[in-house]
C-alpha positions in Angstrom: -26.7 -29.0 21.4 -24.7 -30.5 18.2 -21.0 -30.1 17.6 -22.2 -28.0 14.8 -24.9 -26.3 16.8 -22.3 -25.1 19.2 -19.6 -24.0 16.7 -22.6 -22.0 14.9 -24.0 -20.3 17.8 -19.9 -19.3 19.0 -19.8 -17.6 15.6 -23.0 -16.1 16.1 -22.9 -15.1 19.1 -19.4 -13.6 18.2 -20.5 -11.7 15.4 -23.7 -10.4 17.2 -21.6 -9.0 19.6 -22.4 -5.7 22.1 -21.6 -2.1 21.2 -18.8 -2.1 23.2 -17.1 -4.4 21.2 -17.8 -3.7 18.2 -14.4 -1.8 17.5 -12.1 -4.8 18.5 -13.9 -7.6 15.9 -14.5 -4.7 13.5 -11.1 -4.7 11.8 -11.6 -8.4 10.7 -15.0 -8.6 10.3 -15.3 -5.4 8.3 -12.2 -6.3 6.3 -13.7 -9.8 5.4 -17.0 -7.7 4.5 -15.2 -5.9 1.9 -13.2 -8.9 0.5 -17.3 -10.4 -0.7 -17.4 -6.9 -2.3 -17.5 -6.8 -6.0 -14.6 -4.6 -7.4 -16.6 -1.7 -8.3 -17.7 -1.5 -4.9 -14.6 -1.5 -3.1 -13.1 1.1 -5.3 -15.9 3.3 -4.8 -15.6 2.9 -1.1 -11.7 3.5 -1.1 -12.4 6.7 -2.8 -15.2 8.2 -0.4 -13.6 6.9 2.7 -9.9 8.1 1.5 -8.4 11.0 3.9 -12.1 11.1 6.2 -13.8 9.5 8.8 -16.0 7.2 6.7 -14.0 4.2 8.2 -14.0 5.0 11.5 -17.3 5.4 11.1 -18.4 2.3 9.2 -16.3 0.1 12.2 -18.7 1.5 14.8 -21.5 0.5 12.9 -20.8 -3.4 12.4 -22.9 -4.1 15.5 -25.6 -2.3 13.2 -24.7 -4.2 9.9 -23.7 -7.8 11.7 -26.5 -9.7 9.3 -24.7 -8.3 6.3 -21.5 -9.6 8.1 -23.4 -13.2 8.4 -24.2 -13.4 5.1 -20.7 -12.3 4.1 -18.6 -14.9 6.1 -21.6 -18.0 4.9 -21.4 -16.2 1.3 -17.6 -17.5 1.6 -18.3 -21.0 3.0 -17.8 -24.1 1.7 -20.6 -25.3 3.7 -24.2 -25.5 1.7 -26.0 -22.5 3.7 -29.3 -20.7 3.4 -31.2 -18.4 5.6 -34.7 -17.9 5.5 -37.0 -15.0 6.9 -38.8 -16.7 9.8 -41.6 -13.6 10.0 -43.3 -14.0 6.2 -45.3 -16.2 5.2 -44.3 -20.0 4.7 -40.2 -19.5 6.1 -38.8 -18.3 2.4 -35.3 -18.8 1.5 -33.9 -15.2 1.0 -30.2 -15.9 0.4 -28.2 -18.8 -0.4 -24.5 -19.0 -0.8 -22.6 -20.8 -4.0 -21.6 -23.7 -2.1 -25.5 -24.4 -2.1 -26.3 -23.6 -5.6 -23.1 -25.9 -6.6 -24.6 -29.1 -4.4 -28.3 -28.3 -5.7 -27.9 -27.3 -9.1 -30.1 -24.1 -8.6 -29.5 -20.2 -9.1 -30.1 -18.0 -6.2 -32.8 -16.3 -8.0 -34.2 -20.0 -8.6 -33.9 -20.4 -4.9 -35.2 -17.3 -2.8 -38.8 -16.9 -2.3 -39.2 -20.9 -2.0 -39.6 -23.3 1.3 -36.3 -25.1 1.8 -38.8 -28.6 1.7 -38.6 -27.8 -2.0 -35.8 -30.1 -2.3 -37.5 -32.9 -1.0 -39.0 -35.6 -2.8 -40.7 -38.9 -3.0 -37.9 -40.5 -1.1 -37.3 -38.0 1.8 -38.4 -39.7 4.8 -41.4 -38.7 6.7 -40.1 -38.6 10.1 -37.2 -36.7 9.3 -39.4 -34.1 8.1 -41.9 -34.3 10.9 -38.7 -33.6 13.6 -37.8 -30.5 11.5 -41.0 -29.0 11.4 -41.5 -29.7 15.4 -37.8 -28.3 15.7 -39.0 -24.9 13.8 -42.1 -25.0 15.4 -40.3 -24.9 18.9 -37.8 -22.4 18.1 -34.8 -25.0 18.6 -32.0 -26.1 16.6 -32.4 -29.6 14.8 -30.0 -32.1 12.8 -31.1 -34.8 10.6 -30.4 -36.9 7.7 -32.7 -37.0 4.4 -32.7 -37.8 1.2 -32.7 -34.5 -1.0 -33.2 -33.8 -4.8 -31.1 -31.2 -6.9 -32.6 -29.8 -10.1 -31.7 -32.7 -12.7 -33.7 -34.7 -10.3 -31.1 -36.7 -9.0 -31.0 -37.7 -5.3 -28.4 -37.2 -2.3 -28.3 -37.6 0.9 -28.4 -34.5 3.0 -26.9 -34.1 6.8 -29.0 -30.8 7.7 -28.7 -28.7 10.2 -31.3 -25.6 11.4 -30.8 -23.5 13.5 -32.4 -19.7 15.1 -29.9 -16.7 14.7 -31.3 -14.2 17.2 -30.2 -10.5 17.3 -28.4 -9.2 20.4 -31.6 -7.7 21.5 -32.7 -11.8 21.5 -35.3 -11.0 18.9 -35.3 -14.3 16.3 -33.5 -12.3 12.8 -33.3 -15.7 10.5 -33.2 -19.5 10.3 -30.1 -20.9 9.4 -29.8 -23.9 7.4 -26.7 -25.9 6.5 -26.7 -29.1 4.1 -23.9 -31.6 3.9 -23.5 -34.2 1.2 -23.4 -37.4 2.7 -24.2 -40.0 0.1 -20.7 -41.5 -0.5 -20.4 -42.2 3.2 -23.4 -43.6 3.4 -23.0 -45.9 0.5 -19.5 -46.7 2.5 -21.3 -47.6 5.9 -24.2 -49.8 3.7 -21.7 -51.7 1.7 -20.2 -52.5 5.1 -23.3 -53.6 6.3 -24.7 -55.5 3.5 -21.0 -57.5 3.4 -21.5 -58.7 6.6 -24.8 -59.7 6.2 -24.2 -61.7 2.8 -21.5 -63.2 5.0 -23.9 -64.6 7.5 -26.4 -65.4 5.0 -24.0 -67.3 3.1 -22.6 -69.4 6.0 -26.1 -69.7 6.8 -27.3 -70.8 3.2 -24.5 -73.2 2.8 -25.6 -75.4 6.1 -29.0 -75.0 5.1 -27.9 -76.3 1.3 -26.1 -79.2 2.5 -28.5 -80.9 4.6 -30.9 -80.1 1.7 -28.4 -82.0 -0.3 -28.6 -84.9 2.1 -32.2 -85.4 2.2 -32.6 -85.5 -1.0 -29.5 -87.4 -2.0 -31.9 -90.3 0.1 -35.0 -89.4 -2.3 -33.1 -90.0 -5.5 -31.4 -93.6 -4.2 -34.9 -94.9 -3.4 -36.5 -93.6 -6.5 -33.4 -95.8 -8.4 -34.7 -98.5 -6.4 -37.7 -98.4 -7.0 -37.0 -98.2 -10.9 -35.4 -101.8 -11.1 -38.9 -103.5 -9.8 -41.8 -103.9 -12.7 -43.5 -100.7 -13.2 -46.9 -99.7 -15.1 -46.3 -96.5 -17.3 -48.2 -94.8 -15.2 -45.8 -95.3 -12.4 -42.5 -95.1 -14.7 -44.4 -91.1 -15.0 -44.5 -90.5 -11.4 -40.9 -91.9 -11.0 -39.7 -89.5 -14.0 -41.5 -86.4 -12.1 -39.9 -87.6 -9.2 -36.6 -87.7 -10.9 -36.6 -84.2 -12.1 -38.0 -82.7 -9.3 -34.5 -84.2 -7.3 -32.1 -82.9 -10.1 -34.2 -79.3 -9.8 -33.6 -79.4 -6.0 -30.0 -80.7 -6.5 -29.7 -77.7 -8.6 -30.9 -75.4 -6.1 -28.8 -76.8 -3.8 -26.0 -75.7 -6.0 -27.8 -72.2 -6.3 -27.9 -71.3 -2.9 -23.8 -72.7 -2.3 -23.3 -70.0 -5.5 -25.3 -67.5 -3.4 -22.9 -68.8 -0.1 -19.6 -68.4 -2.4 -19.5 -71.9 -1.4 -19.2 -73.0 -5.3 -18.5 -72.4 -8.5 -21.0 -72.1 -11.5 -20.5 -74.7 -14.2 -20.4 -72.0 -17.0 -20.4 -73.4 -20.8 -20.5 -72.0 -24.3 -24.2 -71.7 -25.1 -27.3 -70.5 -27.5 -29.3 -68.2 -25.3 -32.5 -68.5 -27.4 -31.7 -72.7 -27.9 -31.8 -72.8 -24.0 -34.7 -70.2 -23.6 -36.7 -72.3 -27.2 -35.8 -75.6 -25.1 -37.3 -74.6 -21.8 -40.8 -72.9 -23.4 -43.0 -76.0 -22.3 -41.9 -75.9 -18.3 -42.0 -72.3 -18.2 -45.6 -72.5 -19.2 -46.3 -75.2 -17.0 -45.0 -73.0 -13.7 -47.1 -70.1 -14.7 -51.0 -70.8 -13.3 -53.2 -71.9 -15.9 -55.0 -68.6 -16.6 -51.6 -66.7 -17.4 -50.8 -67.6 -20.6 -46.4 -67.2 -21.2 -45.2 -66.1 -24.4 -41.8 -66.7 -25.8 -40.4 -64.3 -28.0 -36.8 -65.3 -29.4 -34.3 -62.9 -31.2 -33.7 -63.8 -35.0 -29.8 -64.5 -34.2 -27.8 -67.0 -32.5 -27.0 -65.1 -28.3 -23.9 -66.5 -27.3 -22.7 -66.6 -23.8 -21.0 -68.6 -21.0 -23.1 -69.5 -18.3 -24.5 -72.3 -16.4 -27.5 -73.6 -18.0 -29.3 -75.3 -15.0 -28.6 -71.7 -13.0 -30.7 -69.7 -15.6 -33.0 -72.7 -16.0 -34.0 -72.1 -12.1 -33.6 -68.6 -12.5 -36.3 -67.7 -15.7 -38.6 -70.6 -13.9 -38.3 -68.2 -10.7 -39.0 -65.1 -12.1 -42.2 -66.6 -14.4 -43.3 -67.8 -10.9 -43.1 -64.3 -9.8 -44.9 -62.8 -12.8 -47.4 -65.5 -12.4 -47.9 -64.6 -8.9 -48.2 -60.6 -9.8 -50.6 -60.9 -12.5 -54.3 -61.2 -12.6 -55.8 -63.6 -14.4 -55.5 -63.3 -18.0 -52.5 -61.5 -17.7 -49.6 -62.2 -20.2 -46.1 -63.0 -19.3 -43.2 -62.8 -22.2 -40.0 -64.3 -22.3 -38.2 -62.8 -24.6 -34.8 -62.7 -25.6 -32.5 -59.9 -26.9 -28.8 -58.4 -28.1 -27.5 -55.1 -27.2 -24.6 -52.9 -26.9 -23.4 -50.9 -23.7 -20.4 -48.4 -23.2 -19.0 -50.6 -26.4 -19.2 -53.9 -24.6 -21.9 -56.4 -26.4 -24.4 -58.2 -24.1 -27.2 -61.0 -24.4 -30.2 -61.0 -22.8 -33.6 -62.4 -21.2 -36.1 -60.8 -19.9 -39.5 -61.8 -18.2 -42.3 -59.1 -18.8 -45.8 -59.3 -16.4 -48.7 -57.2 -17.1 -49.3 -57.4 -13.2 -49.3 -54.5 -10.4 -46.0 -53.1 -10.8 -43.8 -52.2 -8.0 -43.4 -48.4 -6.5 -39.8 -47.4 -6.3 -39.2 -47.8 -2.7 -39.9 -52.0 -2.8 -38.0 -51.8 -6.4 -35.1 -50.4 -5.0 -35.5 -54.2 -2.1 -36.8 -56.4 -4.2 -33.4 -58.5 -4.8 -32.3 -57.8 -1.0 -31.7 -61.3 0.8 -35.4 -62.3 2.7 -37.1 -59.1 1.3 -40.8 -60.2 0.0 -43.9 -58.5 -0.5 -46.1 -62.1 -0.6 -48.0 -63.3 1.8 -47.1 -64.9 5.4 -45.5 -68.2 4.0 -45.7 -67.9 0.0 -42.2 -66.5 -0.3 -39.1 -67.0 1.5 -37.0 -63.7 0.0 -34.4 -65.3 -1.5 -35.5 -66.0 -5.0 -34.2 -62.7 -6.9 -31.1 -62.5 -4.5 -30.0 -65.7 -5.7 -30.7 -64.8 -9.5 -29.2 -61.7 -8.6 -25.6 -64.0 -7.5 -26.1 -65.9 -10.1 -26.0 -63.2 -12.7 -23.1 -61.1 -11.3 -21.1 -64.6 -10.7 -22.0 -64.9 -14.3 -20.0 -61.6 -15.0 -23.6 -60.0 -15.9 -26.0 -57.9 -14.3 -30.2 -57.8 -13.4 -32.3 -55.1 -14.3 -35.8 -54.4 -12.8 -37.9 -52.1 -14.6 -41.2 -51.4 -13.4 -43.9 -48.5 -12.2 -47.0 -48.9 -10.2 -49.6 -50.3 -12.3 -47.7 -51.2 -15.2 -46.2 -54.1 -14.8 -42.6 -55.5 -14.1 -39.5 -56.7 -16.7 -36.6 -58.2 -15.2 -33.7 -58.7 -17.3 -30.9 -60.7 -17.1 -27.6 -59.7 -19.2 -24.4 -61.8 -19.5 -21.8 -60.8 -21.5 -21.3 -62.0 -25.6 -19.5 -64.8 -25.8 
């Protein structure tokens, strides 16, 4: 049995009690009964009951009234609590204290008559659903965690617990439910986690970026050599491919030691849509043949500071991507933009595909560290994390905006300069 489990059934059990001692909880019970009261009610009992027998009466009845006692004491809870009639059709909620309609955003009248799986949504996990309904189905208690939705449609995760409440004849009365907002410890424990991961990943990335450095350091001294012997133009081409190819993997190498924390960016004074106008040519060239890519520049001068090779391997990685999710024909747009956000003023670029979209669950991965939805040995995982450090070292922030079959835009915004 859970902690909670226990304490619940204690108070159950306590508040269920036998005839015989009914009398000696009574005075608190009964009192707290009448505190839930509205005025009126009280007032009108004070006056029938004063100078008789009425409250002698109503204490040797609380055996008889205990599930008005239950709801009272959860009624007063902070605890999210429900209880649902297990004996009509479909388990429906028929009360629900404030503590519940505060975390949910729902009325009680909103509330009763529905299955408590109404607050579930695209998100909730399967198996934690298919362990409630086999707890239910068994009769036993059951705690899990879930995501849950409250009325504006935003999401929480919920610590539930369910449980039987049984009458002291051991005849099943009401399921008891109990939710617990758990988000911000979550989001505690997974910023733990995902710290030490970047750390390993970053010590990790930085080896892996300095022997890359190496290797190539020995491809770039023998293409100089090569350079001082007679070459056709032909060959001078190849060399010149060669050349650029090194500098692009030298300026990987400098993306993954950005991604490591191993280095800092090189950050200049720039023209957005210069660098974006300058680059049109290559970005085309990365896309496949068949997906045309579309440059759309703002009519005004973007400034920012950032490191121009950075973005240049970060737009030619995300037109690689769009490439990659389109179908042939499909367009891909470059295009770059100015806006305003809680008064600060921001430039950006974005890359647009026309390709499958992404649901929400892989939207929500896509920039996580080795995450990839390509095939065995197309993608490694690390392109949008490292875009991702790259922005935010940048001082700016990446946006992915996409649904299922209608395409992705992934935007890139660094502050105004």
């Amino acid at each position: 049995m859970t902690p909670m489990g226990a304490v619940f059934s204690k108070r159950v059990e306590e508040t269920f009690v036998p005839a015989h001692r009914c009398v000696v909880l009574s005075r608190n019970v009964n009192s707290l009964g009448r505190r839930c009261m509205p005025e009126e009610e009280r007032a009108t009992e004070r006056e029938e009951g004063a100078g008789s027998g009425a409250t002698s009466q109503a204490l040797a009845a609380v055996g008889r009234d205990a599930p008005d006692i239950l709801r009272a004491v959860a009624r007063m809870s902070p605890l999210p609590m429900v209880l649902t009639d297990p004996y009509a059709p479909d388990g429906p909620m028929i009360f629900c204290n404030r503590a519940f309609t505060q975390l949910t955003g729902y009325q009680e009248e909103e509330v009763r008559g529905q299955n408590m799986r109404f607050l579930q949504g695209e998100l909730t996990d399967a198996g934690a659903r298919a362990t409630l309904r086999a707890a239910i189905a068994a009769g036993e208690e059951c705690q899990v965690e879930l995501w849950n939705y409250r009325k504006d449609g935003s999401k929480f995760w919920c610590s539930m617990f369910v449980g039987p409440v049984h009458d002291r004849d051991g005849r099943l009365a009401y399921w008891f439910g109990s939710q617990l907002d758990t988000t911000a410890r979550r989001e505690v424990d997974e910023a733990r986690a995902s710290a030490k991961r970047m750390d390993t990943l970053g010590s990790m990335a930085a080896g892996i970026a300095h022997e890359f450095n190496n290797l190539m350091t020995v491809v770039i001294g023998n293409a100089e050599a090569v350079r001082a012997d007679p070459l056709t133009p032909r060959q001078g081409q190849r060399l010149d491919r060669i050349d650029w190819a090194a500098q692009s993997a030298g300026r990987l190498t400098q993306q993954m030691l950005s991604f490591a924390g191993r280095s800092s960016l090189h950050a200049e004074a720039v023209d957005l849509n210069r660098i974006v106008g300058d680059f049109d040519r290559l970005l085309s060239q990365v896309a496949s043949f068949d997906r045309p890519v579309e440059v759309r520049l703002a009519g005004m001068t973007l400034p920012a500071r950032i490191d121009v090779g950075q973005l240049e391997l970060s737009l030619l990685n995300l037109v690689r991507n769009a490439s990659d999710a389109s179908e042939a024909g499909g367009r891909i747009v470059v295009s770059t933009s100015r806006t305003e956000s809680g008064g600060r003023a921001e430039v950006a670029v974005a890359v647009t595909d026309e390709g499958s979209g992404m649901p929400p669950g892989i939207a929500a991965r896509a920039a996580d560290p080795f995450f990839t939805t390509k095939e065995h040995g197309k993608g490694t995982g690390l392109g949008l994390s490292m875009v991702t450090g790259f922005v935010q070292q940048s001082g700016g922030r990446m946006l992915i905006e996409t649904a299922e079959g209608a395409g992705t835009t992934v935007r890139l915004l660094f502050p105004e300069a």
